[in-house]
ZAMARGU-4260 file (C-alpha; in steps of 0.2 Angstrom, whole numbers, plus 5000, padded with zeros to 4 digits):
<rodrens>
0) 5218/5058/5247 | 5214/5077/5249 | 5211/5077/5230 | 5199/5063/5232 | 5190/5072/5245
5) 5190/5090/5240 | 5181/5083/5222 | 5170/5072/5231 | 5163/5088/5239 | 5144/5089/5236
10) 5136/5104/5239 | 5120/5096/5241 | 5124/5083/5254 | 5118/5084/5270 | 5127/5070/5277
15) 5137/5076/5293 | 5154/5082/5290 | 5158/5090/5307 | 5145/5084/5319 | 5134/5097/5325
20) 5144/5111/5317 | 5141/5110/5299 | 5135/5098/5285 | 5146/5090/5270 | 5136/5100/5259
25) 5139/5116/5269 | 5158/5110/5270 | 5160/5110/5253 | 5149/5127/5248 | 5164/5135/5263
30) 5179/5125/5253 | 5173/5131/5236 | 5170/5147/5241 | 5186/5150/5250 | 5194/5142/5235
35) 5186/5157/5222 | 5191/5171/5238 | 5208/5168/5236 | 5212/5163/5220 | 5204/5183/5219
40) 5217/5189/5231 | 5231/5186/5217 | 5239/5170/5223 | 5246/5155/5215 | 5252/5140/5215
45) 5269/5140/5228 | 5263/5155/5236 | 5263/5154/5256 | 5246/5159/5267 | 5249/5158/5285
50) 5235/5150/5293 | 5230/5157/5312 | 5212/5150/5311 | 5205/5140/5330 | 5196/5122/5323
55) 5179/5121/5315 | 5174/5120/5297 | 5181/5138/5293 | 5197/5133/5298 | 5196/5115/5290
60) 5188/5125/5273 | 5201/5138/5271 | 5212/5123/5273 | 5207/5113/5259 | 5203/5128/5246
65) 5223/5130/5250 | 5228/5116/5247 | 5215/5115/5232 | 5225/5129/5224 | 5242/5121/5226
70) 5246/5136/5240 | 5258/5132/5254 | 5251/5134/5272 | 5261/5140/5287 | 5252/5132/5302
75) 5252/5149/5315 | 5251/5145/5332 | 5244/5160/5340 | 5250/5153/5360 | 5267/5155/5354
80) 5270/5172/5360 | 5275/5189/5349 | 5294/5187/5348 | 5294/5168/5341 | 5279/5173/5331
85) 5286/5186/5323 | 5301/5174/5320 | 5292/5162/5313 | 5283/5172/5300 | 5297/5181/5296
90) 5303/5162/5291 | 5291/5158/5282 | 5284/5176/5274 | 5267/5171/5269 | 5260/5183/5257
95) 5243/5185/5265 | 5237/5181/5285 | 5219/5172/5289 | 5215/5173/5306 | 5201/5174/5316
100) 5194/5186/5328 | 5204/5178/5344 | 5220/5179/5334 | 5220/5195/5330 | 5214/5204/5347
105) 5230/5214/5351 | 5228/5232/5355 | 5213/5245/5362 | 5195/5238/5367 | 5203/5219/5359
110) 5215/5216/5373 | 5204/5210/5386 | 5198/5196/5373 | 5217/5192/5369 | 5220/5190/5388
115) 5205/5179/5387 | 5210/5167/5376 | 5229/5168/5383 | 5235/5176/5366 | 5250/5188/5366
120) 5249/5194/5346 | 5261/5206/5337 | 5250/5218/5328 | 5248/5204/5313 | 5246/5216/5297
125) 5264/5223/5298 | 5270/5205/5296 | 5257/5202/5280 | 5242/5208/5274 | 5228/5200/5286
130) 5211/5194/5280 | 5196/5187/5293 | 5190/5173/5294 | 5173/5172/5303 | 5165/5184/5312
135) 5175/5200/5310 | 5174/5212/5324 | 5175/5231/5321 | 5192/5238/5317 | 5195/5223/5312
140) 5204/5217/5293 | 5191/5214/5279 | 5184/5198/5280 | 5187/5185/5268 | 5171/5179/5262
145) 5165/5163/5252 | 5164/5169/5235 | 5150/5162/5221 | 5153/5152/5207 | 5162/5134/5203
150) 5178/5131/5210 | 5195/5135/5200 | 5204/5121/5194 | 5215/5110/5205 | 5232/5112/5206
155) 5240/5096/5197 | 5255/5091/5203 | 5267/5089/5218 | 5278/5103/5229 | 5275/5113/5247
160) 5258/5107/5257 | 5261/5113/5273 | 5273/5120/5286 | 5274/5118/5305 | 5285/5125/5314
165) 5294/5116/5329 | 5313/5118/5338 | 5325/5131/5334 | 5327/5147/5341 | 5321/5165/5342
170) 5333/5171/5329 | 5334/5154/5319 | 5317/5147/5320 | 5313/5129/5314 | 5301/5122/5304
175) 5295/5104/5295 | 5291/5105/5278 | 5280/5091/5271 | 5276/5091/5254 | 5257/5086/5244
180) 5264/5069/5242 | 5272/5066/5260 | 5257/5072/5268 | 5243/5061/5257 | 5255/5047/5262
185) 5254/5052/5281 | 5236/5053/5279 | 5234/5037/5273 | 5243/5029/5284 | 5232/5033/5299
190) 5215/5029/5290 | 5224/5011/5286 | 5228/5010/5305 | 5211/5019/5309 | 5200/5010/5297
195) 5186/5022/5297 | 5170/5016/5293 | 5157/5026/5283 | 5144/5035/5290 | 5148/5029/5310
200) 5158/5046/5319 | 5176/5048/5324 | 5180/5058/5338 | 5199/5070/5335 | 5203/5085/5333
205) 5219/5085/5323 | 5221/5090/5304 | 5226/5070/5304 | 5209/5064/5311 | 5199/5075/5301
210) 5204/5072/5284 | 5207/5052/5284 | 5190/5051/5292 | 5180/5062/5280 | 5188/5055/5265
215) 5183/5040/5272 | 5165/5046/5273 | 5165/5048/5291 | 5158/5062/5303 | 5171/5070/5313
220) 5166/5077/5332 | 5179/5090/5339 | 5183/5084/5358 | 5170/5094/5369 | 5181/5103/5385
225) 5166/5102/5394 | 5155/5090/5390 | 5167/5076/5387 | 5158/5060/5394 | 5142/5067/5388
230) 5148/5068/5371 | 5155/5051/5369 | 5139/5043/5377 | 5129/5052/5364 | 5139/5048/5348
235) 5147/5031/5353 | 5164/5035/5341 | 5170/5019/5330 | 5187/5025/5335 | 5194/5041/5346
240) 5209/5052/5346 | 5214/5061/5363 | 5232/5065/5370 | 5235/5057/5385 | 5232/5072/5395
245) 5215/5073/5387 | 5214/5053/5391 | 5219/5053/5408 | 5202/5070/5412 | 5192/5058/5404
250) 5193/5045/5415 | 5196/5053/5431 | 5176/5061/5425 | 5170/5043/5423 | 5172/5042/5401
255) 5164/5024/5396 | 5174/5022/5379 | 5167/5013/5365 | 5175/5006/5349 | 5195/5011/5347
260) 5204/5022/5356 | 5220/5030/5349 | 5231/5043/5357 | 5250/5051/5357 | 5259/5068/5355
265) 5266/5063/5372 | 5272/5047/5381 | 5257/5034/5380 | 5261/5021/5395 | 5255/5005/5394
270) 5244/5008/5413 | 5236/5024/5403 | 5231/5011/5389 | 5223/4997/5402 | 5215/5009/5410
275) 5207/5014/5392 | 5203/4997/5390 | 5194/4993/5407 | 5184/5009/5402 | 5176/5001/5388
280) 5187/5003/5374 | 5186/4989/5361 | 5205/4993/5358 | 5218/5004/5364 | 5231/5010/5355
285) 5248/5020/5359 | 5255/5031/5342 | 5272/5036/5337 | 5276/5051/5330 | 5284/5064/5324
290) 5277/5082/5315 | 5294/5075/5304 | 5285/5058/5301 | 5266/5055/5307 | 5262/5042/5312
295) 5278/5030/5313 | 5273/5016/5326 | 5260/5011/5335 | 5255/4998/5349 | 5239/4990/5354
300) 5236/4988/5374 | 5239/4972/5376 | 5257/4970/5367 | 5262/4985/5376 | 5257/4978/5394
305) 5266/4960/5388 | 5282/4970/5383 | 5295/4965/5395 | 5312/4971/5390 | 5323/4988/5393
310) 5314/5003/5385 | 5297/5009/5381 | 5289/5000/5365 | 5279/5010/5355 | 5275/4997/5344
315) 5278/4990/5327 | 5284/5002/5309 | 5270/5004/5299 | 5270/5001/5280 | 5281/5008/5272
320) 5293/5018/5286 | 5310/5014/5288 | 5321/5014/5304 | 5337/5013/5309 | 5351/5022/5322
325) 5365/5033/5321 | 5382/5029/5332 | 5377/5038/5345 | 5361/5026/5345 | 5345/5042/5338
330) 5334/5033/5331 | 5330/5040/5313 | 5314/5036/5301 | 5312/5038/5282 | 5298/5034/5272
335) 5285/5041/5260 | 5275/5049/5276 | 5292/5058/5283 | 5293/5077/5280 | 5303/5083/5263
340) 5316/5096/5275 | 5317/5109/5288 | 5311/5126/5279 | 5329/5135/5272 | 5339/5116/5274
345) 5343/5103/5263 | 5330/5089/5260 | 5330/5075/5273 | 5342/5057/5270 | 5331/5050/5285
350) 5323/5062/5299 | 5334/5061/5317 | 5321/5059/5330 | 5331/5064/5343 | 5325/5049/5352
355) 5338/5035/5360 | 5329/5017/5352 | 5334/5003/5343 | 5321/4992/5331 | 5320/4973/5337
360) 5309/4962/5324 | 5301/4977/5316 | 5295/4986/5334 | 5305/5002/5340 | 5310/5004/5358
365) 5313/5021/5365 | 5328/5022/5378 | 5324/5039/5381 | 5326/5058/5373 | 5340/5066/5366
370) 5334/5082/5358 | 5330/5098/5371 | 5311/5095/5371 | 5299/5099/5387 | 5281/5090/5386
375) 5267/5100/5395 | 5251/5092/5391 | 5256/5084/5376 | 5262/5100/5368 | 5280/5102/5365
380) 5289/5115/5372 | 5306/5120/5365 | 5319/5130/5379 | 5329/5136/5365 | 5314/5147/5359
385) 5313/5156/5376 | 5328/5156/5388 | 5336/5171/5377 | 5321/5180/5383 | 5323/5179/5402
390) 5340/5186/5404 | 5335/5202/5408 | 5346/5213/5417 | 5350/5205/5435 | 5350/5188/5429
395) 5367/5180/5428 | 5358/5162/5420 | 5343/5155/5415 | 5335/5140/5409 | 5318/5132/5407
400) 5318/5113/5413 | 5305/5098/5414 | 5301/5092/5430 | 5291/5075/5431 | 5272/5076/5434
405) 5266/5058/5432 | 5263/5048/5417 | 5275/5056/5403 | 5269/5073/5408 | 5280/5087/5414
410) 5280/5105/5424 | 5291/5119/5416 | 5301/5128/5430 | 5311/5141/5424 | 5327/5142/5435
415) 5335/5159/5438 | 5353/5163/5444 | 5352/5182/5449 | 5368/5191/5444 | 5381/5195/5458
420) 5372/5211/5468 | 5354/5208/5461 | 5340/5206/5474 | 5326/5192/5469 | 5311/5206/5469
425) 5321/5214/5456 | 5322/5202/5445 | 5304/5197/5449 | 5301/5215/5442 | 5313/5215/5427
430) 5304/5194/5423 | 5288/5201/5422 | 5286/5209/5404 | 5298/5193/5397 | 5285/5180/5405
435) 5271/5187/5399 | 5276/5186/5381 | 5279/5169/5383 | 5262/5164/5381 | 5257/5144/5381
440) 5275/5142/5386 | 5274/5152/5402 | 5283/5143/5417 | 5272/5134/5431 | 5286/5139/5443
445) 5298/5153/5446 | 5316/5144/5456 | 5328/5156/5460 | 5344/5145/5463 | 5362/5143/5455
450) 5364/5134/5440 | 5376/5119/5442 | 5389/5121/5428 | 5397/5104/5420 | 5414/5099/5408
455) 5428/5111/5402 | 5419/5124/5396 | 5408/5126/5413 | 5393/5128/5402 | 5376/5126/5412
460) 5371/5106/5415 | 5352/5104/5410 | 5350/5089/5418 | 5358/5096/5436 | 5348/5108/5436
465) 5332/5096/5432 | 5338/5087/5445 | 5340/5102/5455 | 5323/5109/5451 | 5314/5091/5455
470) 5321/5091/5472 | 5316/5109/5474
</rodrens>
């Protein structure tokens, strides 16, 4: 599919690609052009670019002239904080860095833009050498411009698209490997369960909104933060992509929807989806999925609200993905759409969800999670990453716990055991610096509280102390 639509690329058309922010003929002048700057920085085919670009047709071009050129991308995500980014690259050494002016605001004058935009960057060219993408501020790395002259040749064949880096650990981070083939068949999958219509917009903002619906001849709108309901009255989307956070501002702001509405990255409950509906939608549907297998599932309002049984349905396999469980009941997926291994592992037999679920008659039910995952506004929030970083001198234990906040969602409470002779302000003080590196996954409350301990070993309980934090 990126093939397809990467040499369907017209430099001439003016047909809207991102709606209001650029053209598919301005699209493809970016795409080729970013194709001929880096095929002039030296790379190949197999080398790794990390990517640290905000959404818009820059970052969606240098995107596709990657892929173009059969380079592998490392999705960057610049909320992450210093310590895991620095981590994270370190996994995945990209030979060169594109980052915007936001990403790379990190020292002097800069700073007060990073605390901005909530960033907390390591200096980024002593991981790799960093080009700009977009406007380039002073003191800033060279750009990388556009260049003239007709694309290089497509890379022909299969091997590394794309990594995104989830779980794991400071030390020992984690990231999903999908290759050219799994990720065209993941694409696919969501324009057949999309069904994109030319020439009508889509509003998403994902990678996997984007593509299917440009390929499909379809303008894209990014979601407006602002100007939501708006924006939707305006453009009346054949079909919409928001999480369920997004989903729920819109409607507490009065959103009439029009044609179908999608959404996931987070628990989609069947009230969320009526609610759609009553607002208009001509359909509302609730996705399963994985960044090891997107989409997997999905559910339309009305089978979700019949659903009656133990569990959460989120809906029926779609074509081509396979399911099954484990002894301990995890449910696990394969299929053409499911990501080739975890960066420095083996390649997958089937992908372990980490979800409890069983499959009935071709639907999965979730009976609940297994793996250490927090959801804070549909963004996925991995303790492991973290809880090293908080145990400062004074702290005897810590953890970071999800407390329930409605509808799927949760709040991150980090709870601290101060060490035997340690005073709370002090440990305030020595949390300060540890917190602030934590960026997107900064805690929404600090509990000072002892850490119930469980089995044998007397190893800290997580649930207890979710429990424990609930209460509090």
């Amino acid at each position: 599919m990126l093939d397809q639509l990467i040499a369907g690329l017209d430099p001439a058309d003016t047909r809207p690609a991102l709606v209001g922010r650029a053209t598919r003929g301005e699209l493809a002048r970016l795409t080729h052009g970013y194709a001929v700057a880096l095929r002039d920085q030296d790379l190949s085919a197999g080398d790794t670019i990390g990517l640290c670009v905000r959404p818009g047709p820059r970052a969606l071009a240098s995107m596709l002239a990657a892929y173009h050129l059969g380079l592998r991308i490392a999705v960057l995500d610049p909320t992450a904080g210093p310590d895991v980014l620095q981590a994270r690259l370190a996994l995945a050494a990209p030979r060169l860095i594109l980052a915007d002016a936001a990403a790379q605001a990190v020292a002097g004058w800069l700073a007060p833009l990073a605390r901005r935009a909530h960033l907390a960057l390591p200096t980024l060219s002593a991981l790799a050498p960093v080009r700009t993408v977009g406007r380039r501020l002073p003191g800033a790395p060279p750009a990388l411009r556009p260049l003239p002259g007709p694309p290089p040749p497509a890379f022909d064949g299969d091997g590394d698209a794309v990594i995104v880096f989830t779980s794991g650990t400071t030390s020992r981070p984690r990231a999903v490997v999908h290759t050219r083939r799994s990720l065209s068949a993941g694409m696919s999958a969501v324009r057949d369960l999309v069904r994109p219509a030319p020439g009508v917009p889509v509003l998403g903002g994902t990678f996997f909104v984007l593509l299917p619906s440009l390929a499909s001849g379809a303008p894209v709108a990014l979601p407006s933060r602002r100007a939501l309901r708006r924006q939707i009255r305006s453009l009346s989307p054949q079909a919409t992509y928001l999480t369920p956070p997004q989903l729920r501002a819109a409607l507490a702001a009065g959103v009439r929807f029009t044609g179908r509405v999608y959404s996931g990255s987070a628990p989609v409950s069947a009230a969320l989806l009526a609610a759609v509906r009553a607002a208009g939608a001509a359909e509302a549907w609730g996705v399963y999925a994985l960044t090891e297998v997107f989409p997997a599932a999905a559910v339309e309002s009305g089978e979700k609200t019949d659903f009656s049984g133990s569990g959460d349905l989120v809906g029926a396999l779609l074509p081509g993905v396979s399911a099954g469980t484990d002894a301990g009941g995890q449910l696990l997926l394969s299929g053409p759409a499911a990501a080739d291994r975890y960066l420095g592992d083996e390649p997958f037999d089937a992908v372990a969800t980490g979800d409890l679920g069983r499959v009935e008659n071709g639907r999965v039910i979730l009976g609940g999670r297994l793996k250490d995952m927090i959801l804070r506004g549909a963004e996925n929030i991995y303790p492991g990453l973290y809880e090293p970083s908080l145990h400062v001198p004074g702290v005897e234990l810590a953890l970071l716990v999800g407390v329930p906040a409605g509808d799927g969602d949760e709040r991150l409470v980090a709870v601290i055991e101060p060490a035997a002779g340690a005073s709370e302000h002090e440990v305030r003080t020595a949390l300060r610096e540890p917190l602030a590196r934590m960026g997107a996954a900064r805690p929404d409350r600090l509990l000072f509280a002892r850490i119930p301990l469980a089995g044998r070993s007397r190893k800290p309980d997580r649930q207890a102390t979710a429990r424990l934090a609930a209460s509090a």
